[in-house]
NULUMZA-600447 format. One record per residue (C-alpha): residue number from 1; residue in three letters; z, y, x. Coordinates in steps of 0.25 Angstrom, whole numbers, always signed. Each point is the difference from the previous one (the first is absolute). Layout:
// NULUMZA-600447
MIKOL,NUM,ALA,Z,Y,X
...
// end
This chain:
// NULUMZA-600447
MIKOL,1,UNK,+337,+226,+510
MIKOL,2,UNK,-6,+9,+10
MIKOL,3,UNK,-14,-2,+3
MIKOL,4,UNK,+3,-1,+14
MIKOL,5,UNK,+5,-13,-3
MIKOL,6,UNK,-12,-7,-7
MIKOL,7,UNK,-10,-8,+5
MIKOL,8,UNK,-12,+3,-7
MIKOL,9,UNK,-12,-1,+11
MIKOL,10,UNK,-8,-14,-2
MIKOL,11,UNK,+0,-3,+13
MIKOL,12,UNK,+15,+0,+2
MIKOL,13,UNK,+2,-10,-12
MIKOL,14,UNK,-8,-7,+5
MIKOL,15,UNK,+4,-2,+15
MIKOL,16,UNK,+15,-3,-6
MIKOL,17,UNK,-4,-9,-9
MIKOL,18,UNK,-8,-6,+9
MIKOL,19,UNK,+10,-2,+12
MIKOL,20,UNK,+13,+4,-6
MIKOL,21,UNK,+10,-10,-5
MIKOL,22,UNK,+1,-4,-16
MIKOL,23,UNK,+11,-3,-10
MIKOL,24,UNK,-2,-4,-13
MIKOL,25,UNK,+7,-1,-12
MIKOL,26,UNK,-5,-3,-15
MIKOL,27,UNK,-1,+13,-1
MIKOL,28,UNK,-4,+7,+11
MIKOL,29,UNK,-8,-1,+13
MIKOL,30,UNK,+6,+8,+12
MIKOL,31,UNK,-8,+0,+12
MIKOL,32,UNK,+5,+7,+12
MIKOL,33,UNK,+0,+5,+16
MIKOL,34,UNK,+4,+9,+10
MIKOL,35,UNK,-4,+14,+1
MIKOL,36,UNK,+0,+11,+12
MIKOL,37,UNK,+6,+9,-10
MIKOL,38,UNK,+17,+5,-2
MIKOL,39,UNK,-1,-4,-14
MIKOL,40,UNK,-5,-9,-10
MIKOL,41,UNK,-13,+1,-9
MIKOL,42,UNK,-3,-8,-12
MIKOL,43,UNK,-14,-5,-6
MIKOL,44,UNK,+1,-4,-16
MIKOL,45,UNK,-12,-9,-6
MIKOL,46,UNK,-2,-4,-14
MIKOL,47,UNK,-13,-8,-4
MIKOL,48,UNK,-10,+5,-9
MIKOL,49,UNK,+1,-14,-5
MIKOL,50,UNK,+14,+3,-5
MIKOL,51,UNK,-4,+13,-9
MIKOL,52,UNK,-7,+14,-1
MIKOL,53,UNK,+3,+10,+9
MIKOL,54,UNK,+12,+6,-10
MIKOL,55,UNK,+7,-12,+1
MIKOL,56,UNK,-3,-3,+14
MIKOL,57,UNK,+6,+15,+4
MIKOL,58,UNK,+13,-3,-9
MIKOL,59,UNK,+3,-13,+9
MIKOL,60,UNK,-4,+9,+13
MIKOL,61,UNK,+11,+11,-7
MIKOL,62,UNK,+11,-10,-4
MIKOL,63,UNK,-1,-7,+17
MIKOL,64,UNK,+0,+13,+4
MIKOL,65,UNK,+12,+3,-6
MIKOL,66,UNK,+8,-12,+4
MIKOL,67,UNK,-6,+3,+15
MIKOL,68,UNK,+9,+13,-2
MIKOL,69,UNK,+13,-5,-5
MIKOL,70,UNK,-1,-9,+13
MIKOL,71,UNK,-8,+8,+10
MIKOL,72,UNK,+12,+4,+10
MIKOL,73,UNK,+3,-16,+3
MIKOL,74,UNK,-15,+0,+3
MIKOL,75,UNK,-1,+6,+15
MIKOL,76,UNK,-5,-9,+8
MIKOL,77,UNK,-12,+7,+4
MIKOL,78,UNK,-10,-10,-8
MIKOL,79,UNK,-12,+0,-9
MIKOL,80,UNK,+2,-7,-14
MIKOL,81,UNK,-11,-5,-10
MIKOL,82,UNK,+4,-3,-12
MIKOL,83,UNK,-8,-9,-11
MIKOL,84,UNK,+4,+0,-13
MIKOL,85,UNK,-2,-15,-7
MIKOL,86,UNK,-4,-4,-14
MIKOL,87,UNK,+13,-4,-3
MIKOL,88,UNK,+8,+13,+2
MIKOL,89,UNK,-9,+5,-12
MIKOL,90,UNK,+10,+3,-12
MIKOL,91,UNK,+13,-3,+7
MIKOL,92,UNK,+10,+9,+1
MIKOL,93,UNK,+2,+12,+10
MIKOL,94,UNK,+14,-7,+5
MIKOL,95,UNK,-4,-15,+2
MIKOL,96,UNK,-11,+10,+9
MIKOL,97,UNK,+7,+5,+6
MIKOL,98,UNK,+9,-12,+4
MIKOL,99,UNK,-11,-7,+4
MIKOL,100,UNK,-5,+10,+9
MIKOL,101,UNK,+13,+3,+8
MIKOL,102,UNK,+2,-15,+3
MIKOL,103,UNK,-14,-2,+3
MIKOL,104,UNK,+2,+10,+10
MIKOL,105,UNK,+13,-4,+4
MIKOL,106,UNK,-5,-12,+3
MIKOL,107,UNK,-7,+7,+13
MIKOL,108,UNK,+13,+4,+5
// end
């Protein structure tokens, strides 16, 4: 993933977790909203709570990588945070996977 396409400013998670729409799953959080831009950008967040920063940097790695397996059915011109939950902790990288995709098919 280019870093075109990342979120990373604070002050952009937060306005579209603040006024974006949200979908949830049990294992993910997707919060999301329209941009100005042609293409898509993508904000990942794992909790501190949830491990140390190696672990929490592998999770980052293995949504990136299901983002990129899916990225070209992904341009709507919108912002995406996603939010990894407790229980996607140990599963494996296809039920991941799966439960991504339908969680954001589920937008439309």
């Amino acid at each position: 993933m280019r870093k075109l396409y990342i979120v990373k400013n604070n002050r952009d998670f937060e306005n579209i977790i603040s006024t974006g729409k949200c979908l949830k799953n049990k294992y993910f959080v997707v919060h999301y909203k329209n941009n100005e831009l042609k293409y898509d950008r993508f904000g990942i967040s794992v909790s501190k709570k949830l491990g140390n920063s190696v672990f929490r940097n592998k999770y980052k790695r293995i949504i990136r990588s299901i983002l990129d397996n899916y990225k070209k059915l992904y341009i709507n011109n919108e912002d995406y945070i996603i939010i990894l939950r407790k229980e996607a902790i140990n599963k494996d990288f296809n039920i991941l996977q799966k439960e991504l995709f339908s969680l954001l098919n589920k937008k439309g």
